[in-house]
MARZA-104040 format. One record per residue (C-alpha): residue in one letter; x, y, z. Coordinates in steps of 0.25 Angstrom, whole numbers, plus 5000, padded with zeros to 4 digits. Layout:
AXYZ/...
END
This chain:
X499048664994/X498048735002/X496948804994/X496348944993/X495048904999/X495548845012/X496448975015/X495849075024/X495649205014/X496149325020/X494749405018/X493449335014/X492849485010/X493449575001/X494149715007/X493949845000/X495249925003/X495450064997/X496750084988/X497350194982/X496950254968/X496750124960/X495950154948/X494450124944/X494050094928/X493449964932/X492849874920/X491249864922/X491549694919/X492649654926/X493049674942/X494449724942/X495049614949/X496749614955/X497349484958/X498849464963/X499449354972/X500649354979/X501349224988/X501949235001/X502849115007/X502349035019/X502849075031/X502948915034/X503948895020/X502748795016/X502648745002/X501448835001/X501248994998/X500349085002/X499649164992/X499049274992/X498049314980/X497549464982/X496349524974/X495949664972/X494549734964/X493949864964/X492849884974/X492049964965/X491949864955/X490949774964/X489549784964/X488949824978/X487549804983/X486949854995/X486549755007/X485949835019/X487049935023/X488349925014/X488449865000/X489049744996/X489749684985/X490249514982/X491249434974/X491249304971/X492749264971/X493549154966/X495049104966/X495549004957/X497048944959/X497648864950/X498648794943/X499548854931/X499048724924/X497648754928/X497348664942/X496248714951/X497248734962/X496048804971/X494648894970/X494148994980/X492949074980/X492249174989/X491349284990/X491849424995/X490949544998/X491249675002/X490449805007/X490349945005/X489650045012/X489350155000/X489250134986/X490150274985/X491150194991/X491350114977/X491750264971/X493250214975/X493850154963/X494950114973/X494250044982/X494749874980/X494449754986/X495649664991/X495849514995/X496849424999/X496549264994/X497749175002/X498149044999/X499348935002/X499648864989/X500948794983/X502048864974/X501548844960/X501048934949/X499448974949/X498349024942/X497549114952/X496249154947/X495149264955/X493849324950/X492949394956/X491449394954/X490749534959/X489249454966/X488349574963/X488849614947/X489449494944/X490649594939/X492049464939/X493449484937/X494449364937/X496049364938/X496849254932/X498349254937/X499549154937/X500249164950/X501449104955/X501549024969/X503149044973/X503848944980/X504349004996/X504948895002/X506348835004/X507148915013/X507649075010/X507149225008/X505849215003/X504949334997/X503249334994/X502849374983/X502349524983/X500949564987/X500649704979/X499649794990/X498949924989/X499249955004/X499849885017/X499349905032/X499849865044/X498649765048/X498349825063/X496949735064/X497449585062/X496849585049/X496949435042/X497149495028/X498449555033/X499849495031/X501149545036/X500449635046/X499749705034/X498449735028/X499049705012/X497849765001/X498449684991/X498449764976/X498249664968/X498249734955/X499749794957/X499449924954/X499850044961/X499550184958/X500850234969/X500350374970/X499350324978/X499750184982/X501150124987/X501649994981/X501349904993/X501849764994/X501749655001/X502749535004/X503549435012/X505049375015/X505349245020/X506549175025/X507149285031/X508449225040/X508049275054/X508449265066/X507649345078/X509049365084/X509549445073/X508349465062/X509249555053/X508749625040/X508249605027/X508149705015/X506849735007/X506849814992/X505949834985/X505849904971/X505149894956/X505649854942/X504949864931/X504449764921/X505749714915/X506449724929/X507149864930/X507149924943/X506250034945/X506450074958/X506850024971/X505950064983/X506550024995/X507649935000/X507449915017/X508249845026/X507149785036/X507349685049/X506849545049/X505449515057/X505749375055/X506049265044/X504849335035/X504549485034/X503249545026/X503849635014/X502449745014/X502749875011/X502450015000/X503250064989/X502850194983/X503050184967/X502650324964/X503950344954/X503550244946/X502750254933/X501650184928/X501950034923/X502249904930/X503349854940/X503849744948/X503949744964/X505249694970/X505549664983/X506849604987/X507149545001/X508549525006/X508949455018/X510149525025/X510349395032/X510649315022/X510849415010/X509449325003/X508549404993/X507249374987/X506349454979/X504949474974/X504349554962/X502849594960/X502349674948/X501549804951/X501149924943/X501150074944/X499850134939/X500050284943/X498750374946/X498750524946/X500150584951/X499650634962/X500850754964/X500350814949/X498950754946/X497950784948/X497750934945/X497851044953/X496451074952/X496050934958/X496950964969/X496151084971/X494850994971/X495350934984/X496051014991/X495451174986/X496251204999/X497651194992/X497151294981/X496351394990/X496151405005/X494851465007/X494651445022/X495451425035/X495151265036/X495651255022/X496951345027/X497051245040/X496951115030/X498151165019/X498851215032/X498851065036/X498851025022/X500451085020/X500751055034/X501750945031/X502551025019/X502551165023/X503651235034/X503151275046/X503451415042/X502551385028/X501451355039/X501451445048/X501451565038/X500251495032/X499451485047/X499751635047/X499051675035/X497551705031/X496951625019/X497351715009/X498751715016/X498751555015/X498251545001/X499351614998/X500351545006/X499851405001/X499951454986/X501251504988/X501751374996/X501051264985/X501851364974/X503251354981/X503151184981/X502651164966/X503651094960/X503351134944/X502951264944/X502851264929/X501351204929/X500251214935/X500151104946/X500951104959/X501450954960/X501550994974/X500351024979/X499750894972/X500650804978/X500450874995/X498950864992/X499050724987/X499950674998/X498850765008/X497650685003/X498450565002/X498850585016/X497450605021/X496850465013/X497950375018/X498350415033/X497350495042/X497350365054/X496450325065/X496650425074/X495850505063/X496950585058/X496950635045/X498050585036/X498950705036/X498950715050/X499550585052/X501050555050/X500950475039/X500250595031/X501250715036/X502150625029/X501650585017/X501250745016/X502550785015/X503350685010/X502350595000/X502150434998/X503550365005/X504350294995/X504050155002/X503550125014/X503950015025/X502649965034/X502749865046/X502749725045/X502249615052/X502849645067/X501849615077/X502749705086/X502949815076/X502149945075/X501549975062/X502250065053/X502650105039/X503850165036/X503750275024/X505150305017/X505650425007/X506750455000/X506450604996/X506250695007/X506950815007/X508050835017/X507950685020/X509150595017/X508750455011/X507550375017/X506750435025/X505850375034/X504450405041/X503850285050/X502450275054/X502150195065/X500550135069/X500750115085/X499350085086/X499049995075/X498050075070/X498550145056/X498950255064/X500350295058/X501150385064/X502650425063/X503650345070/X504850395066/X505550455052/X506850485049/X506650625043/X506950755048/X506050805058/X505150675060/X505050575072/X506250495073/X506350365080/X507750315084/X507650145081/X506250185076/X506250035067/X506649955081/X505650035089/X504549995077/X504749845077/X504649815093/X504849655090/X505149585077/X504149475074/X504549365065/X503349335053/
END
């Protein structure tokens, strides 16, 4: 067995990473402190697994102190593996600081630090235990967790255990923390509020039957049950070309429709090549915050965006010009370039009156959801060349047709251009999945569009072959 501490971690400092909308209420005693593992077969079929223990805690919980420019917070950390029958199998410990410019920064509730603790051990049943010390308020937290050490080898389809993530990045700087040619920010709480956050996961198959010659396919579903098993909803099932005898399984699913409660992640993978299937589950829960298409009220709309109740000036009437670019006709938009400001208030009341979907209250469900998707837009995609977010591709899409149902993002091809893949099911006019693909030539999180299969976008013919240049196997 090799031990923790003889195993090169994947980042000596913690990493503060924004996420989407998770809430604050923290206890003034405790740190809130997330721990999830996940197990990953070696690529060798050795004896031994790769695991992978994630932690995650709120950055505002920690006490800073200023030293010259910046300030500074600590954490004495420890990990304890061992036996179900309680034999020290290992101990680690290390000290991990992070810094902050501004205090003001620790306002955002969402802010949370992130690390990834790997190690190779044998199949078997554990008892992990982490706790964390904050150096400067002496403020602890410690998770006590029984964990499970799957048995990979022996010959066959074989499936990872699922990694649960806030967010996944084509890693374009070499970074050592990625894996599958992704930056994974692991969500170790399982949690997800999905009006703000896809359900991203992370995993692998093994064993596939490949030969270079003549690759051939395998099939990848993924869907949720509920506690007792019953099928909830089934996300996606995609028919996807071997890179090699392994492939990563990395990749969003937006769970918007479903209600507050818990769940179970299942993916299923299925080789064409000889009909083998495996399987892997993973519990996650839906906490849903605000609906963002009704709540909040109109009048908090208004705070943000007093243009979309009056327009008092022409650079107000040139931002909601650009603001209903992406869902009003051509016609809409050149009768609103022709008219004064009186004239364009008018139009715009008129215009937001026509879409309201439920005329019989007083919010226009509408308007709610195009602001939302705008701002949304405008936090997420604005890219290097210093674009702002609704300018880019990515944004003109999510404007007008909202989050994809599920997204599909590059794997690890050396050869292969970065690119995600967003599908819907509902646009109008459209016949079953349609398809937008964006592709990063540069490397740079640049994303523009590549090809769609939708009416009146950029259609590329073979546009998956001209993607992958060369397959590379893992």
């Amino acid at each position: 067995m090799v031990v923790l501490k003889n195993i090169l971690r994947i980042s000596g400092i913690l990493i503060a990473v924004i996420l989407f909308n998770l809430s604050g209420g923290y206890a003034q005693e405790k740190l809130s402190l997330n721990v999830d593992t996940a197990c990953y077969p070696r690529v060798d079929d050795s004896a031994n697994v790769l695991l992978e223990v994630y932690y995650t805690l709120p950055r505002s919980q920690l006490n800073f102190i200023k030293q010259e420019d910046k300030y500074t917070a600590a954490m004495e950390i420890s990990l304890d593996l061992d036996t179900v029958e309680g034999d020290s199998v290992d101990q680690v410990s290390w000290v991990g600081k992070t810094s902050i410019a501004n205090l003001k920064e620790l306002e955002r509730k969402e802010y949370k630090f992130f690390d990834t603790v790997p190690a190779l051990i044998s199949p078997g049943e554990y008892v992990l235990t982490l706790g964390i010390k904050d150096v400067n308020s002496g403020r602890n937290a410690k998770v006590r967790k029984n964990i499970t050490v799957p048995d990979f080898t022996g010959p066959g389809l074989k499936i990872s255990q699922i990694q649960l993530a806030y967010s996944l990045n084509p890693d374009t700087t070499g970074a050592s923390s990625a894996k599958g040619g992704k930056i994974v920010i692991p969500n170790a709480s399982g949690i997800f509020a999905p009006e703000d956050n896809f359900v991203f996961f992370y995993a692998e198959a093994h064993g596939f039957k490949f030969n270079p010659d003549s690759a051939g396919n395998f099939v990848v579903e993924v869907g949720a049950t509920d506690k007792d098993g019953n099928r909830i909803v089934d996300f996606y099932s995609k028919t996807l070309p071997k890179p090699g005898s392994s492939a990563v399984l990395s990749n969003g699913v937006n769970a918007y429709t479903l209600g507050n409660g818990n769940y179970i992640l299942n993916i299923k993978v299925t080789d064409l090549e000889t009909g083998e299937s495996v399987e892997a589950v993973k519990p996650f829960t839906i906490q849903h915050s605000e609906f963002y298409g009704i709540s909040p009220l109109m009048r908090s709309l208004y705070e943000v965006h007093p243009e979309a109740m009056e327009i008092k000036d022409e650079q107000q009437a040139e931002l909601v010009y650009n603001q209903i670019k992406y869902i009003a006709s051509p016609e809409e938009l050149k009768i609103y370039e022709s008219l004064n400001l009186r004239g364009k208030n008018n139009f715009m009341k008129e215009f937001w009156e026509k879409k309201d979907p439920d005329k019989s209250n007083n919010i226009n469900e509408f308007v709610l959801q195009h602001y939302a998707r705008w701002d949304y837009a405008n936090q997420s995609f604005a890219n290097r060349s210093y674009q702002e977010g609704w300018l880019t591709d990515k944004g003109r899409i999510f404007i007008k047709y909202g989050p994809p149902a599920d997204k599909e993002l590059s794997g690890l091809q050396i050869d292969t251009q970065n690119y995600e893949i967003w599908s819907y099911y509902n646009i109008p006019g459209e016949r079953g999945e349609s398809i937008f693909v964006f592709t990063d030539p540069q490397g740079h999180g640049d994303y523009r569009l590549f090809h769609s299969n939708v009416k009146g976008e950029k259609r590329v013919q073979e546009w998956r072959e001209k993607l992958q240049v060369s397959k590379t196997i893992r």
